[in-house]
LOVEXMI-280791 format. One record per residue (C-alpha): x, y, z; chain. Coordinates in nm, 4 decimals. Example, Ala and Ser with C-alpha at 12.3 -4.5 7.8 and 13.67 -1.06 7.14 Angstrom:
// residues 2
<xx=1.2300; yy=-0.4500; zz=0.7800; chaine=A> $
<xx=1.3670; yy=-0.1060; zz=0.7140; chaine=A> $
***
This chain:
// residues 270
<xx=-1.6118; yy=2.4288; zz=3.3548; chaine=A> $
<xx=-1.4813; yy=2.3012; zz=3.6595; chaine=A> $
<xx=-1.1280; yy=2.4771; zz=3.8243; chaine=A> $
<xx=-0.9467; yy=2.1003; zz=3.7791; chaine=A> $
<xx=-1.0737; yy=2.0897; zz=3.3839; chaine=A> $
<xx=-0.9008; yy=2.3829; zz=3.3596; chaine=A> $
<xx=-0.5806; yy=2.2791; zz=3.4459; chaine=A> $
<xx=-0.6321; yy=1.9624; zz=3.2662; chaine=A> $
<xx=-0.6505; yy=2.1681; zz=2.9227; chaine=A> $
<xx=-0.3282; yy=2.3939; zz=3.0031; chaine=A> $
<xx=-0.1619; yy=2.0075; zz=3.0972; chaine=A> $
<xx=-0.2742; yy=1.9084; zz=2.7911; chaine=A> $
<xx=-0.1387; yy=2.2169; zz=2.6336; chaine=A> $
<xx=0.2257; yy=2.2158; zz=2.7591; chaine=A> $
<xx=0.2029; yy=1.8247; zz=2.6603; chaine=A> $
<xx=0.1472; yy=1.9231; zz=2.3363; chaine=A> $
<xx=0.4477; yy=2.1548; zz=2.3840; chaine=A> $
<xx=0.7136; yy=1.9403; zz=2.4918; chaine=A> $
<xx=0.6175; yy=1.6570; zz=2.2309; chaine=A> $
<xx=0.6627; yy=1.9381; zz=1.9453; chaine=A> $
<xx=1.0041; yy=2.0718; zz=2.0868; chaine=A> $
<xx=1.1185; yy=1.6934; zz=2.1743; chaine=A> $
<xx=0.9436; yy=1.4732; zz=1.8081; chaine=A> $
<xx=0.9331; yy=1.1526; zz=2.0232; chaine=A> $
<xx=0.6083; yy=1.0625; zz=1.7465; chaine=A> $
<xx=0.8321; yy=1.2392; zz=1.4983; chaine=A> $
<xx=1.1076; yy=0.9995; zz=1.5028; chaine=A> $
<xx=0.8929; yy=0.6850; zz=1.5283; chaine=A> $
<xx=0.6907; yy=0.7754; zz=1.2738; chaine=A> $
<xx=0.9831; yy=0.8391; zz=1.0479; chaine=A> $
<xx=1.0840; yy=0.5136; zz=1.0785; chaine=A> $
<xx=0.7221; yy=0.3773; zz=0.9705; chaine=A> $
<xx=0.7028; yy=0.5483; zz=0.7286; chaine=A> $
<xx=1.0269; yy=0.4690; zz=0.5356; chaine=A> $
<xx=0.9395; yy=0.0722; zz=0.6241; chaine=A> $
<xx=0.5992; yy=0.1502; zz=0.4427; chaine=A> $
<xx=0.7755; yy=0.2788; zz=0.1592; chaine=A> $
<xx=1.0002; yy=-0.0202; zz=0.1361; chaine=A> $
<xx=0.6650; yy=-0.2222; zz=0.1239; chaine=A> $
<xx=0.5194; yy=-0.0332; zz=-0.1196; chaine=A> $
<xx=0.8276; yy=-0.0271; zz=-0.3487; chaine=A> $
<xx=0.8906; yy=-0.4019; zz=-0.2799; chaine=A> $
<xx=0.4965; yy=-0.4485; zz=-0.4281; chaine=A> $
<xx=0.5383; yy=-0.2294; zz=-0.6962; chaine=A> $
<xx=0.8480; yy=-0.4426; zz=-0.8396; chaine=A> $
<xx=0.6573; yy=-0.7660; zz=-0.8266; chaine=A> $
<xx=0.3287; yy=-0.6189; zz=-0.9708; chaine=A> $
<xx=0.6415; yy=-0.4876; zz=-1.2606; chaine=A> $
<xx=0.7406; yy=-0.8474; zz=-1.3219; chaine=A> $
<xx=0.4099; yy=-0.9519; zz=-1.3135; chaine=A> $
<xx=0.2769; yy=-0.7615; zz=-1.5823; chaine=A> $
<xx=0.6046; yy=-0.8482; zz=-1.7701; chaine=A> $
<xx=0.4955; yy=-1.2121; zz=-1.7245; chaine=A> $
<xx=0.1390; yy=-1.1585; zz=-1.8865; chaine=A> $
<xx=0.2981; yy=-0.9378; zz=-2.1864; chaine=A> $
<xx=0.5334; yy=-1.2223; zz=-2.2430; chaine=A> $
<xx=0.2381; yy=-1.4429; zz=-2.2630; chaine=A> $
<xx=0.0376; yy=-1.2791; zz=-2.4428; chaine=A> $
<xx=0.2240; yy=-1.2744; zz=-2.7328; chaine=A> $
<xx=0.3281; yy=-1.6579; zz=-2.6985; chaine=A> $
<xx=0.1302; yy=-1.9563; zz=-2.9255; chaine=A> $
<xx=0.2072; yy=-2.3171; zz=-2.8667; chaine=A> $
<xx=0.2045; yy=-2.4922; zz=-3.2064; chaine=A> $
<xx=0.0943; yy=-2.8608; zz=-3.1699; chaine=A> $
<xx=0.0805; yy=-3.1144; zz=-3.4809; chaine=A> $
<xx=-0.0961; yy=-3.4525; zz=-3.3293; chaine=A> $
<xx=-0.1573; yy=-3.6700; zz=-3.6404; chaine=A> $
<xx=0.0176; yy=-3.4717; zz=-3.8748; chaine=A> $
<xx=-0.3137; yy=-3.1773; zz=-3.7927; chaine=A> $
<xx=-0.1484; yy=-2.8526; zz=-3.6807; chaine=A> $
<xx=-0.3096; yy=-2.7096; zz=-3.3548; chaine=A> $
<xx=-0.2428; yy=-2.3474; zz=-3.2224; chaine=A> $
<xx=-0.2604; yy=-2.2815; zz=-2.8599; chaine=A> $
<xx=-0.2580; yy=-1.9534; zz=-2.7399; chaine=A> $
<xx=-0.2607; yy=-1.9587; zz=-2.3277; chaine=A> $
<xx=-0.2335; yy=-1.5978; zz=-2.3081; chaine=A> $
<xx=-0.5220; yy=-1.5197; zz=-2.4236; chaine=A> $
<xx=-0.6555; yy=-1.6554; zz=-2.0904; chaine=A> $
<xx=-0.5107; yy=-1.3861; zz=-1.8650; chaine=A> $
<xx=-0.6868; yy=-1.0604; zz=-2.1073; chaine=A> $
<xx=-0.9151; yy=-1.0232; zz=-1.7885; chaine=A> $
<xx=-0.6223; yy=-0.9528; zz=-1.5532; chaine=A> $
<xx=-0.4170; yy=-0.7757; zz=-1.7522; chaine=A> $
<xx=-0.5877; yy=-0.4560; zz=-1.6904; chaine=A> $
<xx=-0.6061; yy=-0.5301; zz=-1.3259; chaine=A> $
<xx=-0.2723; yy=-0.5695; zz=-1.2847; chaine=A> $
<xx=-0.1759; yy=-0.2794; zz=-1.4546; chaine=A> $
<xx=-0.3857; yy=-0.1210; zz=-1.2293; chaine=A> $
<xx=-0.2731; yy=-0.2385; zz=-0.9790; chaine=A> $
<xx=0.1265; yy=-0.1864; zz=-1.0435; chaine=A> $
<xx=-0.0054; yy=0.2088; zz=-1.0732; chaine=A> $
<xx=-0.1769; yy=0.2273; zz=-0.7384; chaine=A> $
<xx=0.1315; yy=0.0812; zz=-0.6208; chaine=A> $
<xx=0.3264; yy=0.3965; zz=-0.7141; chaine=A> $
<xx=0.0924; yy=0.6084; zz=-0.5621; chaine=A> $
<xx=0.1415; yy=0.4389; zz=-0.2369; chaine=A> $
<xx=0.4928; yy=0.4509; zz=-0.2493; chaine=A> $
<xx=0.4809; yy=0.8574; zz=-0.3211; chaine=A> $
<xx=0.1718; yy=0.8591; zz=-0.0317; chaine=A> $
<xx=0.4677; yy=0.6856; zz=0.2102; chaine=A> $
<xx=0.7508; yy=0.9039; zz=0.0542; chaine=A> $
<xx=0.5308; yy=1.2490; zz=0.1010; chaine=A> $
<xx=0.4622; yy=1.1471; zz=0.4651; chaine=A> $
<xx=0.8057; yy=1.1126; zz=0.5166; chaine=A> $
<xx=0.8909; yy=1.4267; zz=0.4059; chaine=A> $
<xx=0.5810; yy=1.6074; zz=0.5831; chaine=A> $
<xx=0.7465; yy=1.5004; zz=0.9021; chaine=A> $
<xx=1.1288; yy=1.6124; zz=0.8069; chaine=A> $
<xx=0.9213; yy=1.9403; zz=0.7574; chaine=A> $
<xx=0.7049; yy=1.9416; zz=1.0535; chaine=A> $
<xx=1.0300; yy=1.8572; zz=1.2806; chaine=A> $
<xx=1.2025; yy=2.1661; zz=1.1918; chaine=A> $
<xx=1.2187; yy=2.4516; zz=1.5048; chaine=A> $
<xx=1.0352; yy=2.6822; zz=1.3649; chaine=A> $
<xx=0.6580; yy=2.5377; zz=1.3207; chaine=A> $
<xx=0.7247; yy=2.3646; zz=1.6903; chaine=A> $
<xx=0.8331; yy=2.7573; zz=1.7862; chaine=A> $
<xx=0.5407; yy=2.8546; zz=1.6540; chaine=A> $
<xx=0.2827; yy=2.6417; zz=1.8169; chaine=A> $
<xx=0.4589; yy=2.6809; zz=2.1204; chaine=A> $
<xx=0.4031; yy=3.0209; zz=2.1521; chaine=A> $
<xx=0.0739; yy=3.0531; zz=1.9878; chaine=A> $
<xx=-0.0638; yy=2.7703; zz=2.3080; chaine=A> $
<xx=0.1205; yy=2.9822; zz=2.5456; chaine=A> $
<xx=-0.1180; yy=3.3045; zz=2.4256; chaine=A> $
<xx=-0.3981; yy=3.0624; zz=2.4832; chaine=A> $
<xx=-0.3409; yy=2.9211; zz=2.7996; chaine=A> $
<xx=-0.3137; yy=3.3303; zz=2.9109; chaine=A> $
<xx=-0.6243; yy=3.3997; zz=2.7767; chaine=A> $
<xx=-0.7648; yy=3.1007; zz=2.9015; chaine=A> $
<xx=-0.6410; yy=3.2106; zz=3.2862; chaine=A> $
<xx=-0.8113; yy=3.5648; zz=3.2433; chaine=A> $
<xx=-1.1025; yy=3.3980; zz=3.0726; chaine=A> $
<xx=-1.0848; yy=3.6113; zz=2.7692; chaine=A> $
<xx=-1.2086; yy=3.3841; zz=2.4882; chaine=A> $
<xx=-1.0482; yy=3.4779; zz=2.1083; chaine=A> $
<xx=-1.2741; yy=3.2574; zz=1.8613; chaine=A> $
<xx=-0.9718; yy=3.3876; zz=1.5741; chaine=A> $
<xx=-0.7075; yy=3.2402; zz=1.8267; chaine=A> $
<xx=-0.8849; yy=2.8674; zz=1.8541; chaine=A> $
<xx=-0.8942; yy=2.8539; zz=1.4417; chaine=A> $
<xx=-0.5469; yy=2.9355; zz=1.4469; chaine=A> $
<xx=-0.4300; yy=2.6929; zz=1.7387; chaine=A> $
<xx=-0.6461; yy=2.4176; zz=1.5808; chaine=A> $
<xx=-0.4666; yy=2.4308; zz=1.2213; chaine=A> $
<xx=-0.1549; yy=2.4507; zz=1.3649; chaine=A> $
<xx=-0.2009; yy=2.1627; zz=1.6295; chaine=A> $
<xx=-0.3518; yy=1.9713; zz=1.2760; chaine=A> $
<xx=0.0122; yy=2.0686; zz=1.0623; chaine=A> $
<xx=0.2295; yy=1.9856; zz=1.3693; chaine=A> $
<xx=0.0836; yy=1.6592; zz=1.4870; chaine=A> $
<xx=-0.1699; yy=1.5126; zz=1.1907; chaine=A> $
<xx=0.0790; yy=1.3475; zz=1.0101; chaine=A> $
<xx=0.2613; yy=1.1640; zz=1.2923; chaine=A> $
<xx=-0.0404; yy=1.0095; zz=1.4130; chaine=A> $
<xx=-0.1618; yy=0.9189; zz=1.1424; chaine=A> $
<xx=0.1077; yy=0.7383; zz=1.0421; chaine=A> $
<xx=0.1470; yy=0.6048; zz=1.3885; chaine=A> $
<xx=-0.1854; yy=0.5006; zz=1.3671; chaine=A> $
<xx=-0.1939; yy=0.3009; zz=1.0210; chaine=A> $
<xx=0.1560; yy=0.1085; zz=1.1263; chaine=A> $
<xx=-0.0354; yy=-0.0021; zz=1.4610; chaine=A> $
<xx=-0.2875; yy=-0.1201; zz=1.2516; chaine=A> $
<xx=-0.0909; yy=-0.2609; zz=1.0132; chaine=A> $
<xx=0.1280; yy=-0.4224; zz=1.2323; chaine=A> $
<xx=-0.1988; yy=-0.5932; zz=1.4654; chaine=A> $
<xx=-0.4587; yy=-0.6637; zz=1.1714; chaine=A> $
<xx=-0.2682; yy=-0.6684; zz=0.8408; chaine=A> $
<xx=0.0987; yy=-0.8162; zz=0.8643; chaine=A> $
<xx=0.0305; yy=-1.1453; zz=0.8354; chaine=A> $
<xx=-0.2198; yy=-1.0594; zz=0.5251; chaine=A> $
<xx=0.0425; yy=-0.8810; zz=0.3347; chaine=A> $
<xx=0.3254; yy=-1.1006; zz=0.3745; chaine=A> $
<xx=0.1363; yy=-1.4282; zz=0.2623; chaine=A> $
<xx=-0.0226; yy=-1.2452; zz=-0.0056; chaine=A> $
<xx=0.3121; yy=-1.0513; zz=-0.1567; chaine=A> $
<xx=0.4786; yy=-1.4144; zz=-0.1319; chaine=A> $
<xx=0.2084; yy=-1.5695; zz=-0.3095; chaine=A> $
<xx=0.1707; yy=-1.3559; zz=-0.6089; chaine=A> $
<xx=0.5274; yy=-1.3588; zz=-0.6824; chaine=A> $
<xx=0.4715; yy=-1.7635; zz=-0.6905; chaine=A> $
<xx=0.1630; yy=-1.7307; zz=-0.8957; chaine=A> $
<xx=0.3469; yy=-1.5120; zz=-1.1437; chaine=A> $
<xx=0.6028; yy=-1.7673; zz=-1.1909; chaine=A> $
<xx=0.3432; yy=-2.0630; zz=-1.2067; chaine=A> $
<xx=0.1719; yy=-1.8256; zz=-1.5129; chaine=A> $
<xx=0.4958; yy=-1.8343; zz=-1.6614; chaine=A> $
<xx=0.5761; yy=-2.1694; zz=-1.6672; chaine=A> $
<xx=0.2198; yy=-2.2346; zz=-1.7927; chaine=A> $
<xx=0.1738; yy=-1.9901; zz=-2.0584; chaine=A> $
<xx=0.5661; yy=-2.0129; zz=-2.2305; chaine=A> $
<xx=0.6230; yy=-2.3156; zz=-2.4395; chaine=A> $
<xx=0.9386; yy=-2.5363; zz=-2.4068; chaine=A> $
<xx=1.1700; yy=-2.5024; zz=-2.6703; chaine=A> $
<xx=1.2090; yy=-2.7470; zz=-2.9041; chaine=A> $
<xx=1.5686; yy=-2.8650; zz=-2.9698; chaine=A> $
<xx=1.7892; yy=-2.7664; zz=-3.3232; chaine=A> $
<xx=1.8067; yy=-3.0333; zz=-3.5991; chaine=A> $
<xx=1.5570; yy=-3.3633; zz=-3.5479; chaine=A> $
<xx=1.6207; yy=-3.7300; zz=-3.6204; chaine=A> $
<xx=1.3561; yy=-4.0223; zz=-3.7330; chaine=A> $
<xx=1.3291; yy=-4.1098; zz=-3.3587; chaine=A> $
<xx=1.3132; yy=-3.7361; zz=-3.2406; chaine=A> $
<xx=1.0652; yy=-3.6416; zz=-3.5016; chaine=A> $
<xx=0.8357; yy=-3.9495; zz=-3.3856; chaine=A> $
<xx=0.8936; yy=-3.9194; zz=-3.0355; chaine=A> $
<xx=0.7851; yy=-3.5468; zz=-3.0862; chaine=A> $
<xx=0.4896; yy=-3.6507; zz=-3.2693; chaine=A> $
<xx=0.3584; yy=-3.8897; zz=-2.9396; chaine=A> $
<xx=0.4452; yy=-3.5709; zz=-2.7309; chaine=A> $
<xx=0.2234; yy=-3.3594; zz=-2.9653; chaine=A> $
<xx=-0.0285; yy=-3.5847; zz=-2.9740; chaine=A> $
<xx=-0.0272; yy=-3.5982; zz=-2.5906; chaine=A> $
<xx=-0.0189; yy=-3.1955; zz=-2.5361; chaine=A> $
<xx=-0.3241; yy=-3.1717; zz=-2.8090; chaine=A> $
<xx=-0.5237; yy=-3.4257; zz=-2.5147; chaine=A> $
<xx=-0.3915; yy=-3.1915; zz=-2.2220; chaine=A> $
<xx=-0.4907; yy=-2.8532; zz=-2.3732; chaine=A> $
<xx=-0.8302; yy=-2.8421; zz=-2.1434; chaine=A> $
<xx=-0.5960; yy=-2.9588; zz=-1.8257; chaine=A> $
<xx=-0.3139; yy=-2.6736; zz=-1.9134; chaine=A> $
<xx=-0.5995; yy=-2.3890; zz=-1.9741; chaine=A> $
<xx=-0.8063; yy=-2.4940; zz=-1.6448; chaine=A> $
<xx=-0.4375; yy=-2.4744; zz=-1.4544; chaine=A> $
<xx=-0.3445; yy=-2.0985; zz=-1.5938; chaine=A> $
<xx=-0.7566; yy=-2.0517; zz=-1.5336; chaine=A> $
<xx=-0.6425; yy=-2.1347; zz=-1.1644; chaine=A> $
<xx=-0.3287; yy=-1.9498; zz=-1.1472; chaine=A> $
<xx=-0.4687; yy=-1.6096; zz=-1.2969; chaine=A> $
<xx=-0.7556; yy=-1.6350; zz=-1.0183; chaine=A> $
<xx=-0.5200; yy=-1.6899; zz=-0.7528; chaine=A> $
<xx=-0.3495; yy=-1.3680; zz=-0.9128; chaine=A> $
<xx=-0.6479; yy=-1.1615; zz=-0.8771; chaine=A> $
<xx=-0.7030; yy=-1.2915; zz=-0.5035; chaine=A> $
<xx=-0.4083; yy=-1.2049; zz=-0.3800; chaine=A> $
<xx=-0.3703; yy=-0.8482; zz=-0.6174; chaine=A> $
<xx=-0.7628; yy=-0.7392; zz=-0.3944; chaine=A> $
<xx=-0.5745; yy=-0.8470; zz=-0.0685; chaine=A> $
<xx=-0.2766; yy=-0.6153; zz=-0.1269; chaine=A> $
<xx=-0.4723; yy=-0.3277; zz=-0.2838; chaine=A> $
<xx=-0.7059; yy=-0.3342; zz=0.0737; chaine=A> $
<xx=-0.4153; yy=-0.3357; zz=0.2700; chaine=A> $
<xx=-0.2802; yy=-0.0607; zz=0.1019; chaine=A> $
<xx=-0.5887; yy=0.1364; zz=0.0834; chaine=A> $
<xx=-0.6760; yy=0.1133; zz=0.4617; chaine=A> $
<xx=-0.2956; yy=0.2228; zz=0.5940; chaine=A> $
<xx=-0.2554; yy=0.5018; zz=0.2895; chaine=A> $
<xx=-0.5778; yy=0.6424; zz=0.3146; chaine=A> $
<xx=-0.8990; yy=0.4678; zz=0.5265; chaine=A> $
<xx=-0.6822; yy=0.4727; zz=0.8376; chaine=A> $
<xx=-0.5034; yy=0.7997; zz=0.8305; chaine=A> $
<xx=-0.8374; yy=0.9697; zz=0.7398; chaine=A> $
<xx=-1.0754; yy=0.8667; zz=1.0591; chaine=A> $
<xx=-0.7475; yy=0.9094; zz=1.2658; chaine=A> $
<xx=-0.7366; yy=1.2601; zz=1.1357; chaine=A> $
<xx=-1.1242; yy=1.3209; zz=1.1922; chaine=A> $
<xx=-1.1070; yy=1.1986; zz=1.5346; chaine=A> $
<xx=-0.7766; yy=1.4517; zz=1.5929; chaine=A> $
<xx=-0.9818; yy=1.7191; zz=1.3955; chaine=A> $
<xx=-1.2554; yy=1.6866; zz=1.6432; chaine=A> $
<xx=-1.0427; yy=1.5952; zz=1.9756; chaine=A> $
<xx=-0.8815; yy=1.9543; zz=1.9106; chaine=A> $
<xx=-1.1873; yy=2.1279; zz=1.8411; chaine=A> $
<xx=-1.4027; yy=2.0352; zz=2.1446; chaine=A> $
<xx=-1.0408; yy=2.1443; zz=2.3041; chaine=A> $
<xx=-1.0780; yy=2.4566; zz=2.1934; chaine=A> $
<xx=-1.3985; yy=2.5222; zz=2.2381; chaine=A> $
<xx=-1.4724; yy=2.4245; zz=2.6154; chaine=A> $
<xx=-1.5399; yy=2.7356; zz=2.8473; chaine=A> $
<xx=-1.3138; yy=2.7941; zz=3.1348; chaine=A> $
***
């Protein structure tokens, strides 16, 4: 390898050394990482409610009595298929908001002095063996995983907020927004009205027209919550691939391609 490569790695090297002592990715990522969590959290209560909403209407019947013939309607029934999914979902919701909490403790760890003094000093043997050209294979393994512990974690969280913030924003926020409207549109559609205390002649007929209407609109109401629980599931997919890519697709390829980076580092003769 050329002279000027050479001094390009041991650059590279005291760069790594002044971003450990001085956690300029430390701090940012920090802060990305507790916004995450907020996210996550925020999800997580809505995907709560939601499955609150579908309980609620599961157990709900609408009793009609058109023509003095009594008619049962049970709209919850309709949303058995997402019930599961959401439930589902409202777990893998937790797990992204501990995924967000553990990076954010990672990097309180990692920003302590003493794993910064010890990469420090552990890239200050290697750039002296690297100037008397006396290659220690043990000494790369060791500089790699510790160049992996110091620095994964930040960029990696880095990374998945850049992406977040360029290709998924706008994704999550019309999608979180939306299912917390859908959820109260399944509400509304699946819970009866209730019907006042004591009835007169003229309540007791005027009922009788409204039951005999609602018996007619049964189809309409079930196609509506039919609507409403697809527009659930939509939007549930949307969020789980947004949290999938910046909890674990992301941070994974960004750590293969730092795994790599270091290691063909490492490995490159003087």
């Amino acid at each position: 390898m050329s002279k000027p490569a050479s001094w390009l790695r041991i650059a590279l090297a005291l760069s790594l050394v002044a971003l450990a002592w001085l956690s300029p990715l430390d701090q940012y990522a920090q802060a990305q990482a507790q916004d995450g969590l907020k996210r996550a959290l925020a999800t997580f209560a809505v995907a709560r409610a939601l499955n609150g909403v579908i309980s609620v209407a599961q157990g709900t019947e609408v009793a009609v009595e058109p023509a003095g013939v009594g008619v049962t309607f049970t709209p919850g029934q309709v949303l058995d298929p997402i019930n599961d999914l959401v439930e589902q979902f409202s777990s893998l919701m937790l797990v992204a908001s501990v995924s967000f909490g553990v990076q954010s403790a990672v990097l309180a760890i990692g920003g302590h002095w003493l794993p910064s003094a010890v990469l420090s000093l552990m890239l200050l043997i290697w750039i002296w063996k690297r100037r008397t050209a006396a290659r220690s294979p043990w000494l790369d393994r060791i500089l790699l995983l510790l160049v992996l512990l110091r620095f994964a974690v930040p960029v990696a969280a880095l990374g998945s907020d850049l992406a977040y913030r360029l290709f998924l924003a706008d994704r999550y926020q019309q999608s979180q927004t939306a299912l917390s409207l859908s959820g109260d549109e399944l509400g509304e559609l699946a819970t009866p009205e209730q019907q006042p205390g004591p009835e007169t002649l003229g309540s007791r007929m005027q009922r009788w027209w409204t039951d005999a209407g609602a018996s007619l609109d049964l189809s309409a109401r079930l196609q509506r919550l039919k609507e409403a629980a697809t527009q659930v599931t939509e939007h549930i997919v949307d969020l789980i691939v947004v949290f999938l890519l910046q909890t674990l697709i992301i941070p994974l390829l960004l750590l293969y391609g730092l795994w790599h980076g270091t290691l063909a580092l490492m490995r490159s003769r003087s």
